[in-house]
C-alpha positions as CSV (number, residue, x, y, z in Angstrom):
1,X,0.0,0.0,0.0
2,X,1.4,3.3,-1.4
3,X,1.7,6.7,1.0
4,X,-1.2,7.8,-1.0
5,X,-3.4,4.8,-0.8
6,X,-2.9,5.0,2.8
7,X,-3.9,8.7,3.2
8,X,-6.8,8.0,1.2
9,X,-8.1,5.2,3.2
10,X,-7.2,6.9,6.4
11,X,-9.9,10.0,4.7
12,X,-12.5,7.3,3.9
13,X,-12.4,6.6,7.7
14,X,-12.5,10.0,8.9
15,X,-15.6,10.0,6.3
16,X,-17.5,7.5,8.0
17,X,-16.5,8.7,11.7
18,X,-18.0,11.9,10.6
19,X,-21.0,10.2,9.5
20,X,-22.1,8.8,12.9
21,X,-21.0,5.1,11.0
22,X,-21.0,2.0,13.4
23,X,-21.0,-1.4,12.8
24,X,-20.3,-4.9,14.6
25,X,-18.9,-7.5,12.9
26,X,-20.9,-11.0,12.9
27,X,-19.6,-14.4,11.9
28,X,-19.4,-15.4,8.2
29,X,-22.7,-18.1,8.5
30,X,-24.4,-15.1,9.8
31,X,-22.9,-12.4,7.4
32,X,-24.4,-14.7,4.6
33,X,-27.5,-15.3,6.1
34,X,-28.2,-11.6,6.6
35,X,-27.0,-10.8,2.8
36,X,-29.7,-13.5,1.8
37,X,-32.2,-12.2,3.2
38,X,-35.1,-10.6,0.3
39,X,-34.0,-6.8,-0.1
40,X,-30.2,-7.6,1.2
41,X,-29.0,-8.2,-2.7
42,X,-27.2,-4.7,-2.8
43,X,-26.4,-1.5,-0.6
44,X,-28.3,0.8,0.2
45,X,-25.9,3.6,3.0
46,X,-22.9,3.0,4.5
47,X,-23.1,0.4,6.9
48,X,-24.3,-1.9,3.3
49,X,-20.7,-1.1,1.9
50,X,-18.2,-1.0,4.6
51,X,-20.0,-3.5,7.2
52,X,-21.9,-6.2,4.8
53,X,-19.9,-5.9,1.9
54,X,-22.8,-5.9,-0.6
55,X,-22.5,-4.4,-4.2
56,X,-23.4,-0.6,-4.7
57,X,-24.1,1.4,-7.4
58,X,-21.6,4.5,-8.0
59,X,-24.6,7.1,-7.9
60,X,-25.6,5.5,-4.9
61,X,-22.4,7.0,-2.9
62,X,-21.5,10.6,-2.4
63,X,-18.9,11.7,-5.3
64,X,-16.7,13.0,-2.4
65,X,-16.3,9.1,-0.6
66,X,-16.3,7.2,-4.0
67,X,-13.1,9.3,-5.1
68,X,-11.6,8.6,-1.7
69,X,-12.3,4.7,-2.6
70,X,-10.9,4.6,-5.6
71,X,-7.7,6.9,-4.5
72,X,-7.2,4.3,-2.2
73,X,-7.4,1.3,-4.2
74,X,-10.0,-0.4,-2.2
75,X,-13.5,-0.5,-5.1
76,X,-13.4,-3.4,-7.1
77,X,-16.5,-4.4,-9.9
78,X,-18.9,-6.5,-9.5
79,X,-20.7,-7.1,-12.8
80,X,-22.4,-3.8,-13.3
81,X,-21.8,-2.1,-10.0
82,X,-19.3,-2.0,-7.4
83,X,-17.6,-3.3,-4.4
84,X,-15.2,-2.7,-1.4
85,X,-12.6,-4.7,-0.8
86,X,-12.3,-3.1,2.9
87,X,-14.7,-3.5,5.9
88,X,-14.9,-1.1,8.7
89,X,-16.2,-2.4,12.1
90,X,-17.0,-0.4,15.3
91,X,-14.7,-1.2,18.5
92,X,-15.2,0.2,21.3
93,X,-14.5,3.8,20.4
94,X,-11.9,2.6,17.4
95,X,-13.1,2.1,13.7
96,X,-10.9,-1.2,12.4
97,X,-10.5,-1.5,8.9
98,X,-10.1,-5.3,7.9
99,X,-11.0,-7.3,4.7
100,X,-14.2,-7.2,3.1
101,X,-16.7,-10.6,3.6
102,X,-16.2,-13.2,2.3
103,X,-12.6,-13.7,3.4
104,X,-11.2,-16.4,0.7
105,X,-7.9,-14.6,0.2
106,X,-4.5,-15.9,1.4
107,X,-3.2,-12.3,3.4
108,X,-7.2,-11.6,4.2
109,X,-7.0,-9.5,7.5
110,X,-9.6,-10.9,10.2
111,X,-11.9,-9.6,12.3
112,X,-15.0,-10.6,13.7
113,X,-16.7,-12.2,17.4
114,X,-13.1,-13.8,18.1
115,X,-11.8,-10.6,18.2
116,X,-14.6,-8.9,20.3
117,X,-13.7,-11.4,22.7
118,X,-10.6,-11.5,22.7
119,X,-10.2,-7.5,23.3
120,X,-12.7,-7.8,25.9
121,X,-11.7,-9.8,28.1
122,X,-7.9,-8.5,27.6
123,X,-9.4,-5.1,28.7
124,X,-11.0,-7.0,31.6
125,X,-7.5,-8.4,32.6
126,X,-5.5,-4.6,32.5
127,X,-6.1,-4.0,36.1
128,X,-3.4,-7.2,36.9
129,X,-1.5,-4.9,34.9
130,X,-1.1,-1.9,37.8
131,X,0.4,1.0,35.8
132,X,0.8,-0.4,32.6
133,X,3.3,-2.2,30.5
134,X,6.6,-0.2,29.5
135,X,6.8,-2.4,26.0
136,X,3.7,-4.7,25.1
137,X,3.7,-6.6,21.5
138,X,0.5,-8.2,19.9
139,X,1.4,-11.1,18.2
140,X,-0.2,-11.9,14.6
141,X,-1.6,-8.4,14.8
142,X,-3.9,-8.6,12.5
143,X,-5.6,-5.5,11.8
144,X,-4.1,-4.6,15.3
145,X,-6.9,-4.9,17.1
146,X,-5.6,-6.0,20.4
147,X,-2.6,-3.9,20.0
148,X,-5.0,-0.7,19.5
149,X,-6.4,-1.8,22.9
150,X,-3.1,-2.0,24.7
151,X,-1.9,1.4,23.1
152,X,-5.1,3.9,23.8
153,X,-5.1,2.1,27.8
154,X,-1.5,3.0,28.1
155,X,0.0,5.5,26.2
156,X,3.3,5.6,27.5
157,X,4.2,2.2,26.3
158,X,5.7,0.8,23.2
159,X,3.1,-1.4,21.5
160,X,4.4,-3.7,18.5
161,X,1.8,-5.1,15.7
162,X,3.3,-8.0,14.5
163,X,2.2,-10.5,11.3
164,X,3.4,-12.1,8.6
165,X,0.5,-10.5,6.4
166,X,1.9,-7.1,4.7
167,X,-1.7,-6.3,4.1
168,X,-2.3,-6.6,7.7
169,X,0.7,-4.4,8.7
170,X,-0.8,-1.4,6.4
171,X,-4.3,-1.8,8.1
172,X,-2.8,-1.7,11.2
173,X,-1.2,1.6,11.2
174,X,-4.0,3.2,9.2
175,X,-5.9,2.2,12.2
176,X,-3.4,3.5,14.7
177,X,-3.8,6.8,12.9
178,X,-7.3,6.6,12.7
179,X,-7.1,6.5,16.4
180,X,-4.5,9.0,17.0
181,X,-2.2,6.9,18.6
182,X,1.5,7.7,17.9
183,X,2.6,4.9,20.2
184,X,2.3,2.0,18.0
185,X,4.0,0.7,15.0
186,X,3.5,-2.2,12.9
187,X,6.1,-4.7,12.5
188,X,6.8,-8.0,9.9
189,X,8.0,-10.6,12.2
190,X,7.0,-14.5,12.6
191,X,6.0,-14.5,16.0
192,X,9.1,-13.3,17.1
193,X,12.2,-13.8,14.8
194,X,11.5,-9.8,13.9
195,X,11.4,-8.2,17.1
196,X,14.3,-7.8,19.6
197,X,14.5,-7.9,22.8
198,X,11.8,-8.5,25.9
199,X,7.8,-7.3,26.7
200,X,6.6,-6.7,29.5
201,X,3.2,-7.3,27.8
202,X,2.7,-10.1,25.2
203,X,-0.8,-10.9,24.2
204,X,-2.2,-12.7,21.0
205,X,-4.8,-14.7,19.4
206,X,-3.9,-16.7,16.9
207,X,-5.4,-18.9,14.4
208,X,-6.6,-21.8,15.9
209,X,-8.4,-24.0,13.4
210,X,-7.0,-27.0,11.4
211,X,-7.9,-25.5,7.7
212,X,-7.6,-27.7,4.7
213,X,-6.8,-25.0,2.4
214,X,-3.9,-23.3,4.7
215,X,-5.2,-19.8,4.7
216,X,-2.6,-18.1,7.2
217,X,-5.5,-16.2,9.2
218,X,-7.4,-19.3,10.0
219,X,-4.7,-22.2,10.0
220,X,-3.3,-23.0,13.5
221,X,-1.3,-26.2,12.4
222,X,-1.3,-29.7,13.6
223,X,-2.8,-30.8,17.0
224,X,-6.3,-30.0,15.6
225,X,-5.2,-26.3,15.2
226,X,-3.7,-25.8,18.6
227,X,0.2,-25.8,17.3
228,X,0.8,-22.3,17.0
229,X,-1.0,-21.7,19.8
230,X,1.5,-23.8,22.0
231,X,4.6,-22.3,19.9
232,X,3.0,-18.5,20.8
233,X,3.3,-19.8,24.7
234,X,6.7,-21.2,24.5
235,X,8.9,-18.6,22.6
236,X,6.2,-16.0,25.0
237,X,7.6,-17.3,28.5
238,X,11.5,-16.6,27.1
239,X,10.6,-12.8,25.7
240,X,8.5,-12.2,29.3
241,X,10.1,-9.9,31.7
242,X,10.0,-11.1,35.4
243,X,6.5,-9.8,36.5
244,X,5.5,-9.7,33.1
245,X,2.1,-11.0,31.5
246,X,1.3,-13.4,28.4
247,X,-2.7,-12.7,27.8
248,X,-3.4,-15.1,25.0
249,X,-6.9,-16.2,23.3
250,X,-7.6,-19.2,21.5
251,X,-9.5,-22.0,20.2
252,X,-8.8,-25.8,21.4
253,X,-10.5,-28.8,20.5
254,X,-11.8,-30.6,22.8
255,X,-12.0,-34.8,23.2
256,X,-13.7,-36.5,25.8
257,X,-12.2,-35.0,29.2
258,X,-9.1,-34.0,27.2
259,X,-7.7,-30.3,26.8
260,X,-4.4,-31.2,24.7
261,X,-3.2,-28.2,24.4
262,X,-3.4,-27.2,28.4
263,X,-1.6,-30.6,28.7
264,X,1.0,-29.3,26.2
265,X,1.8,-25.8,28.0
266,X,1.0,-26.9,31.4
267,X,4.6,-28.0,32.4
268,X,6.2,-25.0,31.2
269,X,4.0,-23.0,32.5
270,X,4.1,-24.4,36.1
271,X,8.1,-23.9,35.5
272,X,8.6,-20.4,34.5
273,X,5.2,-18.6,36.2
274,X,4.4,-17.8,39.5
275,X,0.8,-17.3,38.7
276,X,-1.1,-18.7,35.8
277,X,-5.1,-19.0,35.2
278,X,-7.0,-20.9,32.5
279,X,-10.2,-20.6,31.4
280,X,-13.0,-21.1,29.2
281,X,-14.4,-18.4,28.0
282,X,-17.2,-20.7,25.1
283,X,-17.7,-24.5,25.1
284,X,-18.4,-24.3,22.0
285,X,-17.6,-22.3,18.9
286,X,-17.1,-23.1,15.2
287,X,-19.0,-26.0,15.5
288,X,-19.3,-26.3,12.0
289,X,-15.8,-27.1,11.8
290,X,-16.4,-30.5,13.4
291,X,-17.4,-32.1,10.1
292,X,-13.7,-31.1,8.8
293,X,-11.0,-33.6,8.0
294,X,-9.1,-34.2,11.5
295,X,-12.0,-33.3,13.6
296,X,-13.3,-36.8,14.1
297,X,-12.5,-37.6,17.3
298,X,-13.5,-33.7,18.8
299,X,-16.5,-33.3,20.4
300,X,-16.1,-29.5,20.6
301,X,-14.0,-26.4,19.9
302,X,-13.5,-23.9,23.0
303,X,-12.6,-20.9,23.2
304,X,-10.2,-20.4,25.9
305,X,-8.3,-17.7,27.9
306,X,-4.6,-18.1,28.9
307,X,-3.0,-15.2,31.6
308,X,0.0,-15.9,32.6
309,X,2.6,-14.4,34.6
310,X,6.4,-14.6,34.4
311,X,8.3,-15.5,37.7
């Protein structure tokens, strides 16, 4: 993304700020059950473009946003009207900028329930924190969701937004500027091979599903998804201060009384952490997911909360 795409988008956002625009992101079955619905086939204001990603036509949109649109690269066609290729969804008092529904690309950005969630009950866990980090990193950033969360609470820390998506790096500083925040930058790193030194903040949520097709935002590797998750805690606990906090939401799949990936993380955490808590947050999300290849012996995907703190 050019200087100038970038300045574009970042005046598309100030567009719909202006324009009282809100809008919270549902999951994908939901998305296209709403955009089926009789009268959903195309958009009709802005919430129809930036939120459900339905086809518009150009007199339909001010002349002012649709040159800010195309300045910014982010209209595509679709047969005889037009499309966004960005979303824009409402948290807290942030506007995110992620990738327009359906997500089907390889470097699509995420953002949906998972991240409300996630950010939630982070924000819910910042009073272990006392007066804040001093450096705090979000690991696979996304659209730098949490790592906008971490940044407006404490804005005397360094907050890193790391990925391996470019696409998600761009989003994520357009958002920090969207939000004024001058206290976090966007970084390329796998987990941590493109950062230095230690946090005394580390929080992520990962992909946590085993995806046929690989997508990046979705695939969590082997162990039913759970792989990166368990890497993410690992190479966390060496890059913790002493005192410092790993805050990290995922996904497990469950079988029988099993929790493999509590079993995988348990000794190291036991080792290395004077205080660690574990909990489930949703017995069951992404139950679709249970018909997928690997799945068979699962009887359910969680959606679990990991705090722990460095000794």
């Amino acid at each position: 993304m050019t200087n100038s795409h970038a300045n574009a988008l970042l005046a598309v956002g100030r567009y719909l700020r202006e324009n009282g625009y809100r809008f919270i992101t549902v999951t994908p079955s939901t998305h296209r059950r709403i955009n089926r619905r009789p009268g959903n086939e195309r958009a009709t204001d802005l919430r129809g473009i930036f939120g459900w990603s339905r086809p518009f036509a150009e007199a339909d949109v001010a002349p002012e946003l649709l040159a800010l649109m195309r300045e910014a690269g982010v209209l595509e066609h679709d047969g005889a009207l037009l499309r966004s290729t960005v979303r824009a969804s409402t948290l807290g008092e942030h506007l995110v900028f992620h990738s327009a529904w359906p997500t089907e690309d390889d470097d699509a950005v995420f953002f949906g329930p998972d991240t409300y969630r996630f950010v939630g009950t982070m924000a819910r866990a910042f009073p272990w924190l006392g007066s804040g980090p001093v450096r705090a990193i979000d690991i696979g950033c996304g659209g730098g969701a949490g790592a906008l969360a971490i940044a407006s609470k404490f804005p005397h820390a360094e907050v890193i937004g790391a990925d391996i998506n470019t696409r998600a790096l761009a989003l994520t500083v357009i958002n920090a500027r969207l939000a004024g925040l001058d206290n976090l930058a966007a970084c390329y790193s796998n987990l941590f091979d493109g950062v230095r030194g230690d946090f005394d903040l580390i929080v992520s949520n990962p992909p946590y599903v085993l995806d046929p097709a690989e997508l990046p935002y979705r695939h969590g590797g082997g162990m039913r998804g759970a792989e990166l998750s368990v890497r993410i805690v690992e190479e966390s606990l060496d890059r913790l201060r002493p005192g410092g906090s790993l805050m990290l939401y995922t996904g497990v799949a469950i079988t029988g009384p099993q929790d493999e990936f509590l079993e995988a993380v348990r000794p190291r955490l036991d080792k290395m952490c004077g205080h660690w808590s574990y909990d489930e947050l949703d017995p069951d999300v992404f139950g679709g997911q249970l018909g997928e290849p690997g799945y068979e012996d699962a009887e359910r995907i969680a959606a679990v909360w990991l705090h722990a703190i460095r000794q």
